[in-house]
C-alpha positions in Angstrom: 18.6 3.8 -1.8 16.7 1.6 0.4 19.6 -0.8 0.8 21.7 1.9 1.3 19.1 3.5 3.9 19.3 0.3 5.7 22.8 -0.3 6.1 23.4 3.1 7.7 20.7 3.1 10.1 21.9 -0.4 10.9 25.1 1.4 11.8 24.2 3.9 13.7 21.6 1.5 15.4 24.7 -0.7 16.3 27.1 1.9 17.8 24.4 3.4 19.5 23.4 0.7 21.6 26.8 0.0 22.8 28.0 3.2 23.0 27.5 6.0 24.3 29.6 8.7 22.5 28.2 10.1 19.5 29.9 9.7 16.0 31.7 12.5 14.3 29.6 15.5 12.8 26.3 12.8 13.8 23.0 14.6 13.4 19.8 13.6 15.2 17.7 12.0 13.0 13.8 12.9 13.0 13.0 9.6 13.6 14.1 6.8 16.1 16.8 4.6 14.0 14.9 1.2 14.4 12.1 2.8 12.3 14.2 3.6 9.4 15.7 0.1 9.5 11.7 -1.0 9.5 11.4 1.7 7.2 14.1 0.1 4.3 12.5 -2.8 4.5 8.6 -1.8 3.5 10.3 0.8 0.6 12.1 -2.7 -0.6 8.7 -4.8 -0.6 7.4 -2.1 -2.4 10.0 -2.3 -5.3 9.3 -6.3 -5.4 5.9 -5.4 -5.8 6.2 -3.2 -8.7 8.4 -5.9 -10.5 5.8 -8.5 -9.6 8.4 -10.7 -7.4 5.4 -11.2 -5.0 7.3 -13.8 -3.1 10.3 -11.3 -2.8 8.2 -9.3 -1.1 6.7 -11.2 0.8 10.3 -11.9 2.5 10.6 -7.9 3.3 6.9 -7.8 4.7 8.2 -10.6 7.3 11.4 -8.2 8.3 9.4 -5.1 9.0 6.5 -7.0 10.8 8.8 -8.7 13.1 11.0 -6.4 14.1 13.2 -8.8 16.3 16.3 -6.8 15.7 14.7 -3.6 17.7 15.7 -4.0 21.7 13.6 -0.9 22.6 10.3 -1.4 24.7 9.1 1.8 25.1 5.7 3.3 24.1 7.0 5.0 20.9 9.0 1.7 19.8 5.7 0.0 20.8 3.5 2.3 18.8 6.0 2.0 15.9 6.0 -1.6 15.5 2.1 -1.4 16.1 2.2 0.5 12.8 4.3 -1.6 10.5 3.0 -4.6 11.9 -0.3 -3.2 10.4 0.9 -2.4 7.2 2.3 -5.9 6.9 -0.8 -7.7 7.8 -2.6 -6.0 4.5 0.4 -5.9 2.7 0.7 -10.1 3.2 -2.7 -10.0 1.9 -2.2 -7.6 -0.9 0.8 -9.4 -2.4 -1.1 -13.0 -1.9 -3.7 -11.5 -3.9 -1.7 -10.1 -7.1 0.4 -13.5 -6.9 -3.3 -15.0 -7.6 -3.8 -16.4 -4.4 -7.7 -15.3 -4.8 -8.8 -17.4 -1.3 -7.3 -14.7 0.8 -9.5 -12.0 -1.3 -12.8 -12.7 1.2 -9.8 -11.9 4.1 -8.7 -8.9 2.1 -12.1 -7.2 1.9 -13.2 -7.8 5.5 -9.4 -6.1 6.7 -9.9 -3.2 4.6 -13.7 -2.7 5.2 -13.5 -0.9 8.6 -10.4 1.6 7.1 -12.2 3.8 5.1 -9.0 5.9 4.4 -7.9 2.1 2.8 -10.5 1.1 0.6 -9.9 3.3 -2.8 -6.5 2.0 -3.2 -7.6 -2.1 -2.1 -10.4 -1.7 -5.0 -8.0 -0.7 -7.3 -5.6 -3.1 -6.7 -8.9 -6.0 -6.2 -9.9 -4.8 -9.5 -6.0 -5.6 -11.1 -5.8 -8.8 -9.7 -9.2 -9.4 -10.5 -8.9 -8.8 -14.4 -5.2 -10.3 -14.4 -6.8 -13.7 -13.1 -10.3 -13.4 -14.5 -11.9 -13.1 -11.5 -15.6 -11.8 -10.5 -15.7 -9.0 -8.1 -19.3 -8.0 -9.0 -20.1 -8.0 -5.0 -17.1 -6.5 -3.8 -17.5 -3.4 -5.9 -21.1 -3.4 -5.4 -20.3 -3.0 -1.9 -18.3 -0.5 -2.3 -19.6 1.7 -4.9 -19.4 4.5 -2.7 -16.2 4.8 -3.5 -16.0 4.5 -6.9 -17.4 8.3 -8.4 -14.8 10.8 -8.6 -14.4 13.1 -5.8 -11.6 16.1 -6.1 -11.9 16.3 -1.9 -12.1 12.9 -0.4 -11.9 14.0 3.3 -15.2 12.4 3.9 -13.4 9.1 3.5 -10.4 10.7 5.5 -8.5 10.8 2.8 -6.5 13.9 2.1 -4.7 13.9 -1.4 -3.0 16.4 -3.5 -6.1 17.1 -6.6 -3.4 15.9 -9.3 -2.8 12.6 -7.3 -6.5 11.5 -7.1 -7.0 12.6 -10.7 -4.1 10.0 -11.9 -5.0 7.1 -9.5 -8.1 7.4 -10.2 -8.1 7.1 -14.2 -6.0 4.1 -13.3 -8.6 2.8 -11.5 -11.5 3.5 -14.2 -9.2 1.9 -16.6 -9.0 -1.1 -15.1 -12.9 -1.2 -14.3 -13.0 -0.4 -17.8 -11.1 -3.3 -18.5 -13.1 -5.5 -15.8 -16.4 -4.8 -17.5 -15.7 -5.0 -21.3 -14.6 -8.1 -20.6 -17.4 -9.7 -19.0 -19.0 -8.1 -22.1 -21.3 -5.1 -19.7 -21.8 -1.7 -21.0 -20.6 -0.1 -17.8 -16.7 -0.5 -19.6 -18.1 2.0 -22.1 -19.0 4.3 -19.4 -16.1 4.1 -17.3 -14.1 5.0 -20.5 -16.0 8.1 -21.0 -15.1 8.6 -17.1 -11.8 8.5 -17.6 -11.7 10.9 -20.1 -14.1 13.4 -18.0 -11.7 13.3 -15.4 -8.5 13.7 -17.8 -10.2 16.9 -19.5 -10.8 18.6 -15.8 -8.0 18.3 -14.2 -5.8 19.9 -17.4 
């Protein structure tokens, strides 16, 4: 779908720079064209990502971050490529860090520290990385063990979730610290077990 979403946008993108006549039964999209060109790229970084072809990725991340193809320069296109250029720059380090690549994890703390809406999802992802490479992260989720209780409403953090899709992130997440701790041998695996549980009971 992404492929396909790229080469029609690409398209349209095409005949509408050197044309001016509309094609037949052409709808306005929502959205300027460039940014669903942009757009096909980060959806196909993200399937590299779930099959673990980090360096696949990685190629995608570069498309949408560039965004040399896009011949606009006004202060939409501008904002736009503001915006994917900032989901590249964690994304780069994301995918660095679940390909084991654990010097860019000091890099990858400090970018998400000031993005509070960011930090529930890095931890989770720290905390794979960190138990698929046998790495200690006792700091980094000391330093953010505010975000690591449950919260059903986690608009403090300006995050604003659908209930159900906090409640199944976050028993991923306690299953992985789960995982983290028991482990390095700690009785906090135990407890994030039980956790996981508390949360799977309330939110049937």
């Amino acid at each position: 779908m992404a492929q396909e979403m790229f080469r029609l946008a690409t398209l349209r993108y095409n005949h509408q720079r050197h044309s001016n006549r509309k094609l037949d039964n052409e709808k306005t999209p929502e959205k300027p064209l460039y940014f669903y060109i942009l757009y096909s790229h980060l959806i196909r970084s993200s399937v590299c990502e779930e099959h673990r072809d980090y360096k696949s990725a990685l190629k995608f991340v570069a498309l949408y971050m560039g965004g040399s193809s896009i011949q606009e320069d006004d202060e939409v296109s501008k904002r736009t490529l503001a915006q994917f250029h900032e989901w590249g720059t964690a994304n780069s380090l994301l995918y660095q860090l679940l390909s084991g690549q654990q010097e860019v994890l000091p890099e990858y703390v400090e970018y998400i520290a000031p993005k509070s809406n960011e930090i529930f999802v890095a931890l989770y992802h720290i905390t794979i990385a960190a138990n698929r490479y046998v790495w200690n992260i006792d700091h980094i989720l000391e330093r953010f063990d505010a975000y690591i209780p449950y919260r059903t409403n986690l608009t403090e953090f300006g995050i604003i979730h659908n209930q159900q899709i906090i409640a199944n992130q976050y028993t991923r997440f306690l299953a992985e610290l789960a995982s983290y701790y028991l482990h390095n041998k700690r009785k906090e695996g135990i407890n994030f077990i039980l956790q996981k549980f508390g949360v799977i009971c309330q939110n049937q």
